[in-house]
N, C-alpha and C positions, 0 to 999 in steps of 0.2 A: 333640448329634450332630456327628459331625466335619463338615467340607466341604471335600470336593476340588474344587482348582483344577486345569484341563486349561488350560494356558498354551501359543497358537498362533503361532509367530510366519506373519506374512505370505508368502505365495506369491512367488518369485522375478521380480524387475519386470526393464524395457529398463533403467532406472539402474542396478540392482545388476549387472548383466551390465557393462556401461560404466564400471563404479565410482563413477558418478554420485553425490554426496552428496544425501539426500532429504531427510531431517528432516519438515520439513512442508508440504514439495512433494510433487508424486504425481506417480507413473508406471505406467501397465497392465503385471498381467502378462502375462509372453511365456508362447509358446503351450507349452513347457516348464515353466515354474513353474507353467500352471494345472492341468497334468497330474499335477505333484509334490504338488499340493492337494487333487487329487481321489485320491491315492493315501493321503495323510493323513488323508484324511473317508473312507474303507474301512475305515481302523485302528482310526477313531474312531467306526465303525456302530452297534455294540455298547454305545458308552457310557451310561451311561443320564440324559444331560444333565438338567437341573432348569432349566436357563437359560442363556444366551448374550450374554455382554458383545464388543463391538468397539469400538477405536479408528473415529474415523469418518472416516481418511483411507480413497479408494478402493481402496486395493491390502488395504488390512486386511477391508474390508466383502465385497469379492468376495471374498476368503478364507472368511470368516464362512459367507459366502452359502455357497460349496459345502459346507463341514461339516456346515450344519444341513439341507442337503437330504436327509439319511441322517436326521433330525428335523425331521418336517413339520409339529408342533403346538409347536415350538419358538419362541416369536418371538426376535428380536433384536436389542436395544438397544445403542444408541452412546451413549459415554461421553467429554469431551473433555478427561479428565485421562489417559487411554490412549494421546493422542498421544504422537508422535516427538519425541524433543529435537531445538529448534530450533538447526540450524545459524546461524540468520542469513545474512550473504551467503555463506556458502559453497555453499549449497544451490543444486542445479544445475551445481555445478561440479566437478570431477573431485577423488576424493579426495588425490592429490599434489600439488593446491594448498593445500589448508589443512596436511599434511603438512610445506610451507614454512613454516608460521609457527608451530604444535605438531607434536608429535611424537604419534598415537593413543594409545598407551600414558599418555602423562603427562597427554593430556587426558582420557582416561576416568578414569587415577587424581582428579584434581580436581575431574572431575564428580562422580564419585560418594561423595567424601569431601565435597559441596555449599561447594568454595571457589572456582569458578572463575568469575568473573565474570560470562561470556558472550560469547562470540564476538561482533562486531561487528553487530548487530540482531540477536542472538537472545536466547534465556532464560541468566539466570544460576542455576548449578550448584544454587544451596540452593533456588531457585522451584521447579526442575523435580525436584528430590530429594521436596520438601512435597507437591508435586503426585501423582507417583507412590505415595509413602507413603496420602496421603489416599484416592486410588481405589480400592485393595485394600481399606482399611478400610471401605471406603462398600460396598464390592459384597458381603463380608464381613457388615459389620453387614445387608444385607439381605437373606441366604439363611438360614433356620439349616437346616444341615448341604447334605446332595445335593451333586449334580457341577454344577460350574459352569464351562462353555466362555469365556476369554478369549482372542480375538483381537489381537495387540500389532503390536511392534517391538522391532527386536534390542539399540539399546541400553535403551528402554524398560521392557521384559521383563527384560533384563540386570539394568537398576537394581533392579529390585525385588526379584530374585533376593539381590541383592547385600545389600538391606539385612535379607535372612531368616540370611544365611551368611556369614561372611568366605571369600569365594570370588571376589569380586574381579567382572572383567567376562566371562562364558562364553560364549564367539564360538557364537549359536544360527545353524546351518542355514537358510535359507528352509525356511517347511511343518513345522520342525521341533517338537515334541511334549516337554513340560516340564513336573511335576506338583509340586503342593503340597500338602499336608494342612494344615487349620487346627481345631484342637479348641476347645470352647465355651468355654475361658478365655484364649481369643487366640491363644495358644503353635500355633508354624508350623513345617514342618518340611519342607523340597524332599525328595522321594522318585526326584524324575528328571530330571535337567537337557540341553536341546539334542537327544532322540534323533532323529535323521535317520528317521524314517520312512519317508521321501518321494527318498530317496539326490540329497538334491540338492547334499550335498558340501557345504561351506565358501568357494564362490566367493564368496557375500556377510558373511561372518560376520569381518571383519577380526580378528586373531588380536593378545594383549597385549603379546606379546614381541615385541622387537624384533630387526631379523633380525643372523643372525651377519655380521661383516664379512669382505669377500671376503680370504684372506691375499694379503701381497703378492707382487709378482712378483719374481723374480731381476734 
């Protein structure tokens, strides 16, 4: 039987407004991102979930939380290979300072190709690649078929995305709704990547390209 994955990224927090780097710091969402959650768990009323994984930082769980409340014989388990890639020190700090020392683009390409060491006290690229790969497997090996609600993060969710598709890293919305199919011989297949649901826009979803440069003046 196949099984679908409904892959959520987190409700819009005070850091992603600020640009605050999170990784695996937490910050509450604002009273807009939990409204763009509860707009998401409407979308998602109807689903006919089988079960509910979350990361178990708090902005992913209070996520969770409001989804399953549209599933009240749902329980919901945390997973802590569903974390955030660790920034290390950067976390808590504004994303234009690590910005100084990579450039997003070139460090998500190295994440997600698992060659990039690690930021300065965080995880290196090919741990947090093994990690990701392994959780879908595990949650996978333990459904056979039915919808399965996962709760993430954007580059988290990304990763994973990333290693079903060469598609690189898909800047997902807060709140925003990403779908997989996995059939009984493994074989995966994204059916929906990033949909805004929840129209909370791309203020947090930093984009791969890098921007054009301003021409210059006379």
């Amino acid at each position: 039987m196949t099984l679908e994955l409904t892959l959520v990224r987190h409700g819009r927090t005070h850091f992603n407004v600020r640009r605050i780097m999170q990784g695996r710091c937490d910050s509450p969402l604002t009273r807009d991102g939990r409204a763009g959650v509860r707009t998401t768990a409407r979308h998602l009323a109807d689903t006919p979930f089988t079960a509910a994984w979350s990361s178990p930082s708090g902005r992913a769980v209070a996520t969770a939380v409001e989804v399953i409340r549209h599933h009240p014989d749902l329980p919901l388990r945390t997973d802590p290979g569903l974390l955030e890639y660790n920034f290390g020190e950067y976390e808590r700090k504004h994303e234009s300072v690590l910005d100084e020392v990579i450039a997003w683009p070139d460090l998500v390409t190295e994440v997600l190709a698992g060659r990039h060491p690690g930021l300065p006290g965080g995880e290196p690229a090919d741990e947090f690649m093994a990690r990701t790969r392994d959780v879908f497997e595990r949650i996978a090996a333990a459904h056979d078929g039915g919808h399965v609600l996962v709760v993430g993060h954007g580059l988290a969710l990304g990763a994973y995305l990333a290693t079903l598709d060469d598609v690189g890293l898909v800047p997902l919305p807060n709140a925003s709704v990403s779908t997989v199919e996995i059939e009984p011989d493994g074989s995966a297949r994204i059916t929906s990547v990033g949909v805004d649901v929840a129209h909370q826009g791309h203020i947090a979803a930093r984009p791969m390209s890098r921007p054009t440069p301003a021409p210059a003046l006379a």
